[in-house]
Backbone bond lengths (Angstrom), bond angles and torsions (degrees), N, CA, C in turn:
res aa  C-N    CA-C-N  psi(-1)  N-CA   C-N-CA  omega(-1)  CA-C   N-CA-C  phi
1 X - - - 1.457 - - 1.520 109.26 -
2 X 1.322 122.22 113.50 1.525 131.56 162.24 1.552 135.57 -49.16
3 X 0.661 93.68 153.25 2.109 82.82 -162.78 1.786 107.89 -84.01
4 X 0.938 104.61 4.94 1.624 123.23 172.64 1.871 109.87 -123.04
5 X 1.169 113.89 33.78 1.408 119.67 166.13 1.064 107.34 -88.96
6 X 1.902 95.93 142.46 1.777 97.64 -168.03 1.574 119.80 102.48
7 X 1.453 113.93 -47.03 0.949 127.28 -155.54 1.551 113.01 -86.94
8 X 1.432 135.08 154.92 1.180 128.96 -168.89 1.932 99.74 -137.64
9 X 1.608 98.53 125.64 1.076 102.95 -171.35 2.002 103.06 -121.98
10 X 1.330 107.21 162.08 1.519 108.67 179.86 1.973 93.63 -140.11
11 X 1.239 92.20 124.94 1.510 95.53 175.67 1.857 118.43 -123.59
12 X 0.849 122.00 112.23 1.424 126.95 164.53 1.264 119.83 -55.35
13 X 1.645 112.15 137.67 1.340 116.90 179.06 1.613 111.14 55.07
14 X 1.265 106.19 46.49 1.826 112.37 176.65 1.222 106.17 -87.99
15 X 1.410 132.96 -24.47 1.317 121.45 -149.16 1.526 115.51 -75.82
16 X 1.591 110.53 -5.90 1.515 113.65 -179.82 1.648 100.53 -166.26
17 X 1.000 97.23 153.99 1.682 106.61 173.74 1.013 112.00 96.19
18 X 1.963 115.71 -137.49 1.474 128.71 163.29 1.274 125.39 -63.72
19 X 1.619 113.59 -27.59 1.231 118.26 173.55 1.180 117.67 -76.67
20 X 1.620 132.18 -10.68 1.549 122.21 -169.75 1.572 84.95 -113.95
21 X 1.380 132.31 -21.27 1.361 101.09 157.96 1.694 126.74 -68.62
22 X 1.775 106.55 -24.94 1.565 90.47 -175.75 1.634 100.23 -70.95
23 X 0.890 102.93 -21.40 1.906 108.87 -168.23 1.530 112.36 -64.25
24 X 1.638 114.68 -33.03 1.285 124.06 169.31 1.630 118.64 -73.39
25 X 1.256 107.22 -42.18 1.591 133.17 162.81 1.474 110.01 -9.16
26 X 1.792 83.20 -86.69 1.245 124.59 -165.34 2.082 109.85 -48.19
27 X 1.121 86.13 -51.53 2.056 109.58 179.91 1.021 88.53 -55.16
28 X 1.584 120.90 -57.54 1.478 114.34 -146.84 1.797 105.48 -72.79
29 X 1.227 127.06 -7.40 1.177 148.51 159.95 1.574 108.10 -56.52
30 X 1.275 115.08 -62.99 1.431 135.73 -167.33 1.372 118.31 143.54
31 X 1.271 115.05 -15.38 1.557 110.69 -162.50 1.588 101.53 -78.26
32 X 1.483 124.54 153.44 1.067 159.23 -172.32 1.285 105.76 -86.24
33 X 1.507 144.00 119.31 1.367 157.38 -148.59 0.815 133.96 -157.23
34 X 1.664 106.58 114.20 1.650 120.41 174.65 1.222 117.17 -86.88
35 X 1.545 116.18 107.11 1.487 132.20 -167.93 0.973 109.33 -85.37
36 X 1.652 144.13 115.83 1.108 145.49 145.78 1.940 137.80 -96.13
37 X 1.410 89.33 155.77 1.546 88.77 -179.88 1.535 101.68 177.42
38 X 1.446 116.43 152.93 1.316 133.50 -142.86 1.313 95.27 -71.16
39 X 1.078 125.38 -59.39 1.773 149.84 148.52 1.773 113.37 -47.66
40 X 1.391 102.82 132.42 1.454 120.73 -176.02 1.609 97.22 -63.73
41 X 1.497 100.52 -52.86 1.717 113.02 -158.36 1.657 95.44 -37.76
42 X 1.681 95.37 -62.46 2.046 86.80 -158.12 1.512 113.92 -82.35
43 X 1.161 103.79 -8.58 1.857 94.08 171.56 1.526 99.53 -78.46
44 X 1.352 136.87 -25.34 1.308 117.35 -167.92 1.708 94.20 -98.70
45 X 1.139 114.68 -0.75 1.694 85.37 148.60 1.589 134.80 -99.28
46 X 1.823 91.48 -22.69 1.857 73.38 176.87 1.474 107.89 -71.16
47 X 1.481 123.47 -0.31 1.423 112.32 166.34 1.550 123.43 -62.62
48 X 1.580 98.99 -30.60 1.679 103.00 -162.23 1.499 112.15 -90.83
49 X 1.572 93.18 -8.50 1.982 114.42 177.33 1.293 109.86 -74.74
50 X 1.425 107.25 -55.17 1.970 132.20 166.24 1.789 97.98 -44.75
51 X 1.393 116.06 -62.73 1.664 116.50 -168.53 1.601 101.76 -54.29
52 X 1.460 90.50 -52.15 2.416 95.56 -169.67 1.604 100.10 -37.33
53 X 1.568 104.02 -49.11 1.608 97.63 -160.27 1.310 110.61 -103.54
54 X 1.646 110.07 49.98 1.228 108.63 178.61 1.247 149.16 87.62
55 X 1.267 96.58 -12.80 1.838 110.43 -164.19 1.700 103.72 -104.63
56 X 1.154 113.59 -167.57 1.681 120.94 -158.81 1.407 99.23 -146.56
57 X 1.946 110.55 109.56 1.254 131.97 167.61 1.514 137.51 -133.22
58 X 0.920 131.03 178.85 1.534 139.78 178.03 1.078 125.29 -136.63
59 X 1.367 133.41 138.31 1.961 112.25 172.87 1.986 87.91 -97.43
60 X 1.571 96.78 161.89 0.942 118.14 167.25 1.843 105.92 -140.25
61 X 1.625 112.44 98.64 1.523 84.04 -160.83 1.606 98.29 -112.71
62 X 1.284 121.29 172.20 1.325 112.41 177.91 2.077 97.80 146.01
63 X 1.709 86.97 174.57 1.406 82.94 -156.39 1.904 97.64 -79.73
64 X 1.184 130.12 156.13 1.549 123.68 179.88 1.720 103.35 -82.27
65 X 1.235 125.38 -13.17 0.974 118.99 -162.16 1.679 106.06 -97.03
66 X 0.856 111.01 -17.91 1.905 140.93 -175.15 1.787 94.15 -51.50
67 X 1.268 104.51 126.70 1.631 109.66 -175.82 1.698 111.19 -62.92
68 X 1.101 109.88 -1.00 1.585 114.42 -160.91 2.006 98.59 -118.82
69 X 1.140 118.36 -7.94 1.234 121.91 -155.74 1.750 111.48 -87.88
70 X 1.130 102.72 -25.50 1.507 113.96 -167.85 1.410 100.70 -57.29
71 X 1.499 93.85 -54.05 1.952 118.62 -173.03 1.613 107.06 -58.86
72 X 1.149 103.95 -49.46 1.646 106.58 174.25 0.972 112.18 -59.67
73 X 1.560 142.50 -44.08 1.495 134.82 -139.33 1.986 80.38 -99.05
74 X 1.159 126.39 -36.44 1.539 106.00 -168.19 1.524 103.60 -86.87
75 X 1.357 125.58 -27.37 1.860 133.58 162.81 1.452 105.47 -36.29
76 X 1.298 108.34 -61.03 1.416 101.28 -173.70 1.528 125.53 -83.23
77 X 1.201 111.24 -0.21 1.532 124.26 174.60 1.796 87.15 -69.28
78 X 1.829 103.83 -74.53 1.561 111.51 176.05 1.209 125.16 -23.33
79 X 1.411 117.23 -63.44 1.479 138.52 -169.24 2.355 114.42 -68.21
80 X 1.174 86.61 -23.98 1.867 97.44 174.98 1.009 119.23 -94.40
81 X 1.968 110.20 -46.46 1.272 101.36 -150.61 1.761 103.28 -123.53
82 X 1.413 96.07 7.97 1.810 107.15 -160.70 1.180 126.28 53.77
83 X 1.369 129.54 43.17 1.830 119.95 171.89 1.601 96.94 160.32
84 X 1.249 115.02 -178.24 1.544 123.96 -161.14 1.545 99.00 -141.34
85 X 0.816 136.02 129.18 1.764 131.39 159.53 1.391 108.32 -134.31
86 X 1.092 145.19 -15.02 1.677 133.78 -153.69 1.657 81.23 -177.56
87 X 1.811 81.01 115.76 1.774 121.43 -179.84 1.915 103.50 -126.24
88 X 1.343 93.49 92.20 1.767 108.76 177.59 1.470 97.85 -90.61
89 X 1.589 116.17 109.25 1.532 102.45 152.89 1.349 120.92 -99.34
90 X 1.162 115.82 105.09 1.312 104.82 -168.93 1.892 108.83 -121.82
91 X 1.625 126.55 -27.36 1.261 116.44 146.24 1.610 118.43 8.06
92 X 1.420 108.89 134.76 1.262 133.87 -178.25 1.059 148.17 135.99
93 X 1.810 125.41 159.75 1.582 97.98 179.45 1.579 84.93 -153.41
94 X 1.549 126.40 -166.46 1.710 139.60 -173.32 1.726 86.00 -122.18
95 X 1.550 95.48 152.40 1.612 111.91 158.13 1.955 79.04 -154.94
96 X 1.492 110.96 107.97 0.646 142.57 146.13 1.544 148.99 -54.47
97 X 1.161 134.81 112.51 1.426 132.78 -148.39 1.603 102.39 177.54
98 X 1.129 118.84 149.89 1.200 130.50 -148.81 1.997 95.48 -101.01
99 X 1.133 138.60 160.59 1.371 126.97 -165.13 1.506 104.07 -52.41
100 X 1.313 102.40 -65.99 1.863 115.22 -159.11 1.480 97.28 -60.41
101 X 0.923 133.84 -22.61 1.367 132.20 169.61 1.456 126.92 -97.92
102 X 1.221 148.05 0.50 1.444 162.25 -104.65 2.198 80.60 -156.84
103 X 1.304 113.61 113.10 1.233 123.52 -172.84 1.429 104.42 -87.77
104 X 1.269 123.21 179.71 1.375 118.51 164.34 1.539 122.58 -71.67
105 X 1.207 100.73 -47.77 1.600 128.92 156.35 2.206 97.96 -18.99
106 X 0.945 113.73 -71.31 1.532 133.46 -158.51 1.736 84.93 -64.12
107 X 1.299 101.49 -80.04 1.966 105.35 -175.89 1.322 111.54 -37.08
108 X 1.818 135.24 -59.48 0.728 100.57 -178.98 1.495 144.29 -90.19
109 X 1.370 110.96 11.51 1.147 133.07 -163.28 1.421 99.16 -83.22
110 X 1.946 118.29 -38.17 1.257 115.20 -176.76 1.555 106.49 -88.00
111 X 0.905 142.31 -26.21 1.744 170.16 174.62 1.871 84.93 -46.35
112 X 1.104 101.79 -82.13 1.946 110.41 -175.99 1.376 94.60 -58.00
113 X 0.726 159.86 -71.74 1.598 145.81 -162.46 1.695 125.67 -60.68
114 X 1.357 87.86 -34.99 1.408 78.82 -179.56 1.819 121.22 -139.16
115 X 1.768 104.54 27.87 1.484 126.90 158.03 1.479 107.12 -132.22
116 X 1.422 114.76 -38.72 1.867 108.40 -170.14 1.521 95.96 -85.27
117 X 0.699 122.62 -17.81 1.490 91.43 -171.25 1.729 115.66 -112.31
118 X 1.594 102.47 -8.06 1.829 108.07 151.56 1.842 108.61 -55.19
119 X 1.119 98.45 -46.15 1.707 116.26 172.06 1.374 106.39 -33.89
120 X 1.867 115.36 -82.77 1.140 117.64 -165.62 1.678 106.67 -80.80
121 X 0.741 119.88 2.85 1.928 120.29 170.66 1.277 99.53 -76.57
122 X 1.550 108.22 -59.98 1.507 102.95 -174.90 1.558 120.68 -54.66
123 X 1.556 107.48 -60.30 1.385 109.12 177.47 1.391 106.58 -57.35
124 X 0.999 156.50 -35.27 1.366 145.82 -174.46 2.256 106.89 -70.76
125 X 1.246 110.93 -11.83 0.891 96.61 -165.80 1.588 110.30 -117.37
126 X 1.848 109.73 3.01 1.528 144.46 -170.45 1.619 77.44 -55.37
127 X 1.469 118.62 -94.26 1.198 121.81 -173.14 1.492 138.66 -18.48
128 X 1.512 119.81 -36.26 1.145 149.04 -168.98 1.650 89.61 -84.95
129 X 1.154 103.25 -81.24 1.466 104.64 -161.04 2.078 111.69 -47.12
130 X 1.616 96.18 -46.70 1.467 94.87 166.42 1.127 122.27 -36.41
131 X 1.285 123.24 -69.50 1.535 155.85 -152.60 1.997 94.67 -53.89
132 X 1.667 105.65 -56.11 1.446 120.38 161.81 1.518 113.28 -41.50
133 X 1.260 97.42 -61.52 1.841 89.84 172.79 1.101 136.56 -58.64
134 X 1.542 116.81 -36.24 1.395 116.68 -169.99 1.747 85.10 -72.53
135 X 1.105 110.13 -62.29 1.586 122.53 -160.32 1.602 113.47 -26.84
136 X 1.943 110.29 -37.15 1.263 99.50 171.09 1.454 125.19 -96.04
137 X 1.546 94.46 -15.18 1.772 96.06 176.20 1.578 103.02 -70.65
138 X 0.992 145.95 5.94 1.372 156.57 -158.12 1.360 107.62 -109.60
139 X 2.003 103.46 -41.17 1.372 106.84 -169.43 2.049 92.48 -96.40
140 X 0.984 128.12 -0.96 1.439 121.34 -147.47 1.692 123.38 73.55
141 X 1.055 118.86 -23.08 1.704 121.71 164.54 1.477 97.03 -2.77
142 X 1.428 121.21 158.27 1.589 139.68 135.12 1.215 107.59 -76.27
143 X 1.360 109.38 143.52 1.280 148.54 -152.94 1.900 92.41 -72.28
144 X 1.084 116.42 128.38 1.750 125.08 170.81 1.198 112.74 -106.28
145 X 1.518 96.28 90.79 2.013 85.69 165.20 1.595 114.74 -67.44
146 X 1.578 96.20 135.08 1.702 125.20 150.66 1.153 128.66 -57.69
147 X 1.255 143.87 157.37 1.062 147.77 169.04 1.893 115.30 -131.09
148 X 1.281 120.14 134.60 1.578 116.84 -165.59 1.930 79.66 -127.50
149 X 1.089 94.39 136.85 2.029 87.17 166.76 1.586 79.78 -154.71
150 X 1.358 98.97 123.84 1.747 116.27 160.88 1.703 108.08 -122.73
151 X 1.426 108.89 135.57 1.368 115.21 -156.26 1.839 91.31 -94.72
152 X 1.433 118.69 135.22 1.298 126.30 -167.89 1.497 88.57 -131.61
153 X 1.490 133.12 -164.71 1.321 129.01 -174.14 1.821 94.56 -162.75
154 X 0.986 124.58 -172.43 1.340 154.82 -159.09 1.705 100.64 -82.65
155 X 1.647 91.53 -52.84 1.759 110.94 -168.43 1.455 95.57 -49.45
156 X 2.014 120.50 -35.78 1.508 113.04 -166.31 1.545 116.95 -71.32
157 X 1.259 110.05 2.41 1.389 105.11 -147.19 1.865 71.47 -122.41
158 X 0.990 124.20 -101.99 1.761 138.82 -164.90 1.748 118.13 -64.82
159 X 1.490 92.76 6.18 1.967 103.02 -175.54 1.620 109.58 50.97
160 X 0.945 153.64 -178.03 1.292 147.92 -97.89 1.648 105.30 155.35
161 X 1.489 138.52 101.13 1.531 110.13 158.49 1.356 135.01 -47.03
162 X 1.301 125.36 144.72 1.558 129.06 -171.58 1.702 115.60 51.77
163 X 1.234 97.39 53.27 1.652 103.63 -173.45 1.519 125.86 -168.88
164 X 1.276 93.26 44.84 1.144 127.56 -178.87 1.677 110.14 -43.63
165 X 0.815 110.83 -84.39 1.668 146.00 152.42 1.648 108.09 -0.62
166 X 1.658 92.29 -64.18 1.841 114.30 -166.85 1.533 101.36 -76.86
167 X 1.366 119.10 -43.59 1.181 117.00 173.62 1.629 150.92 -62.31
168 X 1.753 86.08 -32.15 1.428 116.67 -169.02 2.383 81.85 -87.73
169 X 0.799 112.19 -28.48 1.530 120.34 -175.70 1.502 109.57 -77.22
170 X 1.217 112.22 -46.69 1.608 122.44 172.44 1.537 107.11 -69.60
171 X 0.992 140.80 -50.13 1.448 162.31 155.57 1.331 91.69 -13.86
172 X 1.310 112.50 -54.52 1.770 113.60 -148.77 1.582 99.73 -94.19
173 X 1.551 110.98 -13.39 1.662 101.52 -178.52 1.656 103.39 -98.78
174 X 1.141 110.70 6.44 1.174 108.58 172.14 1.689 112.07 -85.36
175 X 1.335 102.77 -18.61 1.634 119.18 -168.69 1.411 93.34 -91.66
176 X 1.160 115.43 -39.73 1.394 122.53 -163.09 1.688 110.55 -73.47
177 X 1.257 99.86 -35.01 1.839 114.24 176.77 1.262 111.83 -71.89
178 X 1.065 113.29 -59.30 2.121 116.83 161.54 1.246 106.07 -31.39
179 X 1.365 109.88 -76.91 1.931 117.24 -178.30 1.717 108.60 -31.12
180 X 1.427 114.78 -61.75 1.207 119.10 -160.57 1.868 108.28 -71.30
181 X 1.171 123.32 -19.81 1.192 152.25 -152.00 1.838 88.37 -92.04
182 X 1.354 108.61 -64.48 1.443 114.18 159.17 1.220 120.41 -50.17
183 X 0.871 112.82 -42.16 1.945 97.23 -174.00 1.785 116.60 -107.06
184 X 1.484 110.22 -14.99 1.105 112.11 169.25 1.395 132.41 -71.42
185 X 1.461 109.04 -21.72 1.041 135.29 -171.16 1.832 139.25 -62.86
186 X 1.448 84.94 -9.05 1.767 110.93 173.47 1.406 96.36 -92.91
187 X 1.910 122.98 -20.47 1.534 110.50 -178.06 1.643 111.82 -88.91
188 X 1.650 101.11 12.57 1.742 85.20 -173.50 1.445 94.80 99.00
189 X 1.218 156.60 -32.08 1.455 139.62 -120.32 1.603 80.69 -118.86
190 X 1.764 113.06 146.85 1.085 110.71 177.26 1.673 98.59 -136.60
């Protein structure tokens, strides 16, 4: 038994990279996983990698930045696995360009990927996770810690040449993790 049995996790940007290793990670723990990725192809394999070795997943694929996506990616956590505990934002990529050259096009494209849409994941999933809490303080349950992990980088902290964009974006999930850290924090969620 894995020390994350029971548990239901949704990870962004799983379908390859860092995210399909935390996504494998996480299963390989026990926890239950909503696999994502922009592309059907690679979220439905780290699902079928997660299934080979036993573990219990879903793809959820689609773009994170998509006005409709927030709602989907925590629905289907709800709808598979019944409940939410562990919210990985980890989705993302660089388009690189130096300031005076760096378009609007570039900022906001990296801005939504990898600050707006930690935003709307989270807020879309405020409700859910509440709803979990009251539900057991209601029943007497013990208390379930949460887990929130949003992936920030180096660039947020010391900026980065030609990365304007990635940095000023990482910057903000670092602000954004404090914030949530504050207010989540009466739900258990750390």
């Amino acid at each position: 038994m894995g020390t994350l049995e029971g548990k239901v996790a949704i990870v962004s940007g799983s379908g390859r990279g860092i995210g399909r290793e935390i996504a494998l990670k996480l299963a390989s723990e026990g926890a239950a996983v909503v696999v994502n990725d922009l592309d059907d192809g690679p979220a439905k394999e780290t699902v079928s990698e997660i299934e080979a070795r036993g573990g219990n997943a879903t793809a959820c694929a689609g773009d994170v930045t998509a006005d409709d996506f927030a709602g989907r990616f925590v629905a289907t956590a709800m709808e598979s696995f019944g409940g939410l505990d562990i919210i990985v934002n980890n989705a993302g990529y660089t388009w690189d360009s130096v300031i005076q050259k760096t378009t609007d096009e570039q900022w906001d494209a990296i801005l939504g990927v990898h600050l707006k849409a930690p935003f709307q994941i989270l807020r879309a999933a405020q409700p859910v996770i509440s709803a979990q809490v009251k539900k057991a303080r209601s029943t007497g349950e013990p208390a379930v810690c949460r887990k929130v992990v949003n992936i920030s980088s180096l660039a947020g902290i010391g900026g980065n040449s030609g990365q304007a964009n990635y940095a000023a974006a990482k910057a903000g999930v670092i602000g954004l993790t404090k914030t949530i850290a504050k207010e989540w924090g009466r739900y258990n969620v750390t």
